[in-house]
ZAMARGU-4260 file (C-alpha; in steps of 0.2 Angstrom, whole numbers, plus 5000, padded with zeros to 4 digits):
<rodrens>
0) 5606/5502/5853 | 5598/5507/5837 | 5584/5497/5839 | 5574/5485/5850 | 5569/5468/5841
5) 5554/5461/5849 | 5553/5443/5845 | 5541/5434/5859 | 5533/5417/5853 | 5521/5410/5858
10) 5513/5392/5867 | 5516/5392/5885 | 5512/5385/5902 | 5510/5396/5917 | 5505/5390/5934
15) 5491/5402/5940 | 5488/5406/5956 | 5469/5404/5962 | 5466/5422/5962 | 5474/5429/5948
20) 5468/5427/5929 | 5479/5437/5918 | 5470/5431/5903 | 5465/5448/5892 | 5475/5460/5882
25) 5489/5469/5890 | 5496/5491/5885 | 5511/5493/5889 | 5526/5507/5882 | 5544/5503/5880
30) 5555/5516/5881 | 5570/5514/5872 | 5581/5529/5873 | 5578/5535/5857 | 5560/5533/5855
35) 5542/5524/5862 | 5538/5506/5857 | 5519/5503/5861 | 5517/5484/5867 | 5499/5476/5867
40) 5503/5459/5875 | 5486/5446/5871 | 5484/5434/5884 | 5472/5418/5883 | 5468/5403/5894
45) 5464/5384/5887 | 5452/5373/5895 | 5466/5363/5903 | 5471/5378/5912 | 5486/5382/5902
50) 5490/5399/5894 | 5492/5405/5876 | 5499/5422/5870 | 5504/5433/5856 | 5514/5450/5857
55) 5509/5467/5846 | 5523/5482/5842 | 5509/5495/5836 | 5523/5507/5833 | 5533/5494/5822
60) 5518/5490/5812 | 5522/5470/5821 | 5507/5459/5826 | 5504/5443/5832 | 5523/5440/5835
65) 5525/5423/5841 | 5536/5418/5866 | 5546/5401/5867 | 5544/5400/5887 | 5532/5407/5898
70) 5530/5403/5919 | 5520/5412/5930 | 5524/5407/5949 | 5518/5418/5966 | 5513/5433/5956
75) 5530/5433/5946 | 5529/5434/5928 | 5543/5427/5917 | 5544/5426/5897 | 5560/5421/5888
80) 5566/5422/5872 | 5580/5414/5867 | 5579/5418/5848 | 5585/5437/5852 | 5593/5433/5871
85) 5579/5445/5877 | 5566/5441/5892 | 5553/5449/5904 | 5553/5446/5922 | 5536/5457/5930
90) 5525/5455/5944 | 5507/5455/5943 | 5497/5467/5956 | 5485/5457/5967 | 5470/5466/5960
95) 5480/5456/5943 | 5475/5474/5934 | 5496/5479/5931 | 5510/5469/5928 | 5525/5479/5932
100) 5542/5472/5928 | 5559/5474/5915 | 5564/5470/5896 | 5580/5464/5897 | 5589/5463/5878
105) 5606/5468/5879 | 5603/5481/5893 | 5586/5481/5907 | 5572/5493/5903 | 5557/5497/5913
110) 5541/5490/5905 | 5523/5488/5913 | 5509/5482/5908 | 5489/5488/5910 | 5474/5479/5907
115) 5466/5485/5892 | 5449/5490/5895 | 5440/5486/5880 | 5446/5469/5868 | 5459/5474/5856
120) 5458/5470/5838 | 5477/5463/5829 | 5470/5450/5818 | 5462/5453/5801 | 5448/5440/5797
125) 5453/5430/5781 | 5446/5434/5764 | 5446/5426/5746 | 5463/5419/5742 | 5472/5431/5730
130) 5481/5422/5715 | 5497/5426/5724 | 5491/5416/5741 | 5505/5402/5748 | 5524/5399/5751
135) 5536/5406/5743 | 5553/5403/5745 | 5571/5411/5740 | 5590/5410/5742 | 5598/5426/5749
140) 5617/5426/5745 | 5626/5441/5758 | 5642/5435/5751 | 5647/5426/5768 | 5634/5417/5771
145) 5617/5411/5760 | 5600/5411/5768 | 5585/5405/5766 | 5568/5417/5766 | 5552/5411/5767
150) 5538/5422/5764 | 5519/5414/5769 | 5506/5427/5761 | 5490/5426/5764 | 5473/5438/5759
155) 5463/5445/5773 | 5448/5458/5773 | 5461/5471/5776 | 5472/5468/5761 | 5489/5454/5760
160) 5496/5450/5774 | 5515/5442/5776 | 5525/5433/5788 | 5541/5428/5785 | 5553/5413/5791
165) 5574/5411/5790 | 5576/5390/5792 | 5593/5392/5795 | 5594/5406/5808 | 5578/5395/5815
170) 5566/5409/5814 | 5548/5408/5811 | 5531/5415/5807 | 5539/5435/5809 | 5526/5449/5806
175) 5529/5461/5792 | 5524/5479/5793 | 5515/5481/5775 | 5511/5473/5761 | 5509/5483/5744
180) 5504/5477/5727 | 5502/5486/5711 | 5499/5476/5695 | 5516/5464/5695 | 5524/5472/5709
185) 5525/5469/5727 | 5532/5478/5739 | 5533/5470/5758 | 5540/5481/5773 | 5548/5473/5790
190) 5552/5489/5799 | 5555/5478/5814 | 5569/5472/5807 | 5573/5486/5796 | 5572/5476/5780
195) 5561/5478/5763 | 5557/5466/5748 | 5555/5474/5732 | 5548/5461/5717 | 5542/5460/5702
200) 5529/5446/5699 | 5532/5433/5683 | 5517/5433/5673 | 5514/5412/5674 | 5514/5417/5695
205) 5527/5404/5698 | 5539/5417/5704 | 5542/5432/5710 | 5560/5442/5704 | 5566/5457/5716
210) 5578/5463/5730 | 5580/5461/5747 | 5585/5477/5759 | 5592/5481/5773 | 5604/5491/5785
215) 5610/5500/5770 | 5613/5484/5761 | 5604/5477/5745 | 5604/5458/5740 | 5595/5448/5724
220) 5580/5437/5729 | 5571/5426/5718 | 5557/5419/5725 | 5546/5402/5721 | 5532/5394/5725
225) 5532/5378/5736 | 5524/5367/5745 | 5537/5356/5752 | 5536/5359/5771 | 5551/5345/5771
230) 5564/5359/5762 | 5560/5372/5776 | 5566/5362/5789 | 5585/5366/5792 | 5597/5353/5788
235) 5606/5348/5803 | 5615/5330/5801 | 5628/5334/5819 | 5611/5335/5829 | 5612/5317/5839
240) 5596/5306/5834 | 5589/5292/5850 | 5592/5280/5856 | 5608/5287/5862 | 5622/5273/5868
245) 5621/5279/5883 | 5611/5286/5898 | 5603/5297/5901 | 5597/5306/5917 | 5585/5321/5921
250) 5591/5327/5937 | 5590/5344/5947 | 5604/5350/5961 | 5604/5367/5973 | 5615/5382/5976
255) 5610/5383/5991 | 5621/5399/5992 | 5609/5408/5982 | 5593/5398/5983 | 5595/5391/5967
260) 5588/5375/5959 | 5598/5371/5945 | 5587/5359/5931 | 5600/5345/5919 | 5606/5333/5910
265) 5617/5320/5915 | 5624/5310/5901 | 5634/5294/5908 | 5643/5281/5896 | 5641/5263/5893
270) 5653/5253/5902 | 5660/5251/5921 | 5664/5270/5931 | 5669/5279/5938 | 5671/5290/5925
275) 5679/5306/5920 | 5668/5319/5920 | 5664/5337/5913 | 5652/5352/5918 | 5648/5363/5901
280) 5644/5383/5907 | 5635/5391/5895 | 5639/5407/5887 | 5628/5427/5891 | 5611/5428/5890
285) 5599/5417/5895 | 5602/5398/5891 | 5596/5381/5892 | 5606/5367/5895 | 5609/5364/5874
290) 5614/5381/5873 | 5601/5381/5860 | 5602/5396/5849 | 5593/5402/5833 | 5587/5382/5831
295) 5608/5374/5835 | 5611/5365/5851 | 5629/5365/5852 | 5632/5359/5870 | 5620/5344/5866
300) 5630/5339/5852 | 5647/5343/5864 | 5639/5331/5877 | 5634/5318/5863 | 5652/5318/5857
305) 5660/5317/5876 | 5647/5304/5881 | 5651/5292/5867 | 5669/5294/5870 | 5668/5291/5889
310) 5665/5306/5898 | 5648/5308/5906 | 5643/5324/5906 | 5632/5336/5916 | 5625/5352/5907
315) 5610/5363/5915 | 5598/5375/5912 | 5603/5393/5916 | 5593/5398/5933 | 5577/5408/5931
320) 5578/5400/5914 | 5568/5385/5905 | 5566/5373/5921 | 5579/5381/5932 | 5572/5393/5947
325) 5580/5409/5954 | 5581/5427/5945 | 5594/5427/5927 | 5592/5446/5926 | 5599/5451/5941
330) 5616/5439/5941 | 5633/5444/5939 | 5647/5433/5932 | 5653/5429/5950 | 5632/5422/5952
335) 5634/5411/5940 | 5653/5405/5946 | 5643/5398/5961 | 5627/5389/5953 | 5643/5380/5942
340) 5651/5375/5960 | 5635/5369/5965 | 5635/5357/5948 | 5653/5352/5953 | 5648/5347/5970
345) 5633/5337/5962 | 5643/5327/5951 | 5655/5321/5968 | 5640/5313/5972 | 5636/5302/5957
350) 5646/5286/5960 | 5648/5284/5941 | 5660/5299/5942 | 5678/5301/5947 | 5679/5314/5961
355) 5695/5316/5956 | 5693/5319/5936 | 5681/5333/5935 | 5684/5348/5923 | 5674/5363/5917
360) 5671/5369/5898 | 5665/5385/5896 | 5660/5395/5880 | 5661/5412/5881 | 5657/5422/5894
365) 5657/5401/5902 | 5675/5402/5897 | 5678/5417/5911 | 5667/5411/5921 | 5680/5390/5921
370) 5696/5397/5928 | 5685/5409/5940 | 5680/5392/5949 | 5695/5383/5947 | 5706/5395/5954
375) 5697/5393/5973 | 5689/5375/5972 | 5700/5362/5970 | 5690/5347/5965 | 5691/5355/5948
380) 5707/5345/5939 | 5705/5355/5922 | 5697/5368/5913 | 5693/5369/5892 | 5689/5388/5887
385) 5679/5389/5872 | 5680/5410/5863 | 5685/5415/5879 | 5692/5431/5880 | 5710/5436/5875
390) 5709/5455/5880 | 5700/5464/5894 | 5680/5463/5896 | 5678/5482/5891 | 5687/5477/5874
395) 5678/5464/5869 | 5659/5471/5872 | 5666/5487/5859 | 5674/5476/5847 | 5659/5464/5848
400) 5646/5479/5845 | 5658/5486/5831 | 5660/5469/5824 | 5641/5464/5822 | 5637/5482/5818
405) 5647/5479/5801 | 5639/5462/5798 | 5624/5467/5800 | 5625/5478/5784 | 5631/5496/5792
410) 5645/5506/5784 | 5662/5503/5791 | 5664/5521/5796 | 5651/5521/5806 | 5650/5508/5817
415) 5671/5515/5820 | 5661/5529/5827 | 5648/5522/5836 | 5663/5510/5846 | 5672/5526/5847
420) 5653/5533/5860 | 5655/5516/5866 | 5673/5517/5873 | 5668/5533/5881 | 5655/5528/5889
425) 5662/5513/5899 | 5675/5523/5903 | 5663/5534/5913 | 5656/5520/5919 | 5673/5511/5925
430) 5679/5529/5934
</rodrens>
């Protein structure tokens, strides 16, 4: 892993036990492998009782980074974030001076947390607007794909500051690492995600002409001003708009195999049941019941079309994630094939389904996870697999890596020999 991408945002709501207050600022050190991340996690508490948080990567020059999910639950602390497939699950001491616990992100590391002594300072007070000041937008063409990059900048007492936003990958408010200008050029660093802007400002100020690097690749990016919040916004016409014409239920179920509760949605159609029906099984990592990824909501878009065209449909919430209980970073494959029987054996118990008309779709890792269930429980009548896997599980993690390696900007050559470490390493880990 070349690098650990720390993206936690930040409103939450924690239920807090009566003796704990874990409002304060938080030290802790991830270590990746190949170096020391120090981690200053900011912690405040509302009037209403709710909490507020913000992360700081001292080491990647990253502060204020905004933690879409937060719950705090009998000493066990729980943040996820979905826009990197990384969480924290920790447990805070009873003397609420250490929470000790595991990053997850691809692979579990050891992380805790101390109780800063003293406040600690992240945030520079504002300053005079400089003539640069505002939102300024660009179109960055990779060749595959073109995105769009938002830069907010902003003068404090301590110099520029930037944050940056990708509408379309449904980032936000992302913390650069410096800020240089020198007469007509600006220079902005992101070492957090390995990526550096180099421009040259228009003397009128309205634009700002230059390059955007990073992981070996270099891309053109002219940048204007805006003020249009409206264009930000990612243009997303498949997303479903209510009222929906059908219903729609909020519901819960248990695996009580595992002492799981399982948090839904279960879509019925208009008209007279019982129904066919379909259970949708999310993909790895930790997701909710739209499957909701970098701002796209692909299963609630699958359920939409499926509901209108008479199929009610149950999705869920992953457990330990969003409103689901029980631990996500500890499952296995063969976990989550039961928490799906457990939605099966819900839906025999709706009367607008037809017992004998239920089916799976899985995406993914869900698409191993289908014919796992169906091959032992017979009340499933079919299975859909969605980028399922064609070869072996060892296969597909080293052609993934290689694959998103090379996407992501590094030389061809080298990611054949970073997959070539990988092989050998599950092969150790296989024997």
């Amino acid at each position: 892993m070349k690098r650990i991408l720390i993206l936690l945002t930040v409103t939450m709501a924690a239920t807090l036990a009566p003796a704990q207050d874990i409002a304060g600022d938080w030290q802790g050190t991830l270590d990746t492998g190949m170096g020391q991340l120090r981690l200053v996690l900011h912690i405040t508490k509302a009037a209403d009782d709710s909490l507020q948080a913000r992360l700081d990567s001292i080491d990647q020059g990253a502060n204020g980074i905004p933690v879409n999910s937060v719950t705090l639950k009998d000493s066990k602390l729980r943040l996820d974030v979905s826009a990197v497939h990384g969480s924290y699950e920790g447990k805070v001491a009873t003397d609420a001076k250490t929470i000790t616990g595991t990053w997850s992100q691809g692979q579990p590391l050891p992380l805790e947390f101390k109780r800063a002594l003293a406040p600690i300072k992240s945030e520079s007070k504002p300053a005079k607007p400089s003539e640069i000041d505002g939102t300024w937008m660009g179109s960055l063409d990779t060749g595959a794909v073109k995105l769009r990059v938002v830069f907010h900048i902003s003068n404090t007492e301590d110099g520029l500051k930037v944050t940056m936003d990708s509408p379309d990958q449904g980032m936000e408010g992302l913390p650069t690492t410096s800020v240089t200008r020198s007469g007509t050029s600006l220079k902005i660093e992101a070492k957090n995600i390995n990526g550096k802007y180099d421009g040259k400002i228009s003397a009128d100020l309205s634009s700002i002409d230059g390059t955007w690097s990073q992981n070996g690749g270099s891309f053109p990016l002219v940048l204007k001003r805006t003020q249009d919040k409206a264009i930000l916004e990612p243009q997303r016409p498949q997303v479903p708009v209510k009222p929906y014409p059908y219903r729609e239920d909020e519901v819960t179920y248990d695996n009580k195999v595992q002492n799981v509760t399982l948090a839904a949605t279960f879509t019925i159609p208009q008209g007279t049941g019982p129904f066919p029906a379909v259970l949708l099984i999310t993909g790895s990592g930790p997701q909710d019941r739209d499957e909701t990824l970098l701002g796209h909501k692909p299963f609630l878009i699958l359920s939409d079309y499926l509901t209108r065209h008479g199929i009610a449909v149950l999705r869920a919430d992953d457990r330990g994630t969003a409103k689901s209980t029980g631990v996500f970073s500890t499952a296995t494959t063969a976990d989550f094939a039961t928490d799906v029987e457990a939605g099966v054996a819900y839906l025999k118990t709706r009367s607008e389904v037809n017992p004998r008309k239920i089916g799976l779709i899985g995406h993914s890792e869900g698409a191993m996870i289908a014919p796992m269930v169906a091959a032992r429980n017979q009340d499933v009548a079919y299975i859909v697999m969605m980028a399922g896997t064609g070869v072996p599980g060892d296969q597909v993690l080293v052609a993934q890596g290689e694959a998103i390696q090379i996407a992501s900007g590094a030389k061809p050559e080298d990611a054949a020999k970073d997959a070539v470490k990988k092989r050998e390493m599950i092969k150790r880990v296989e024997t």
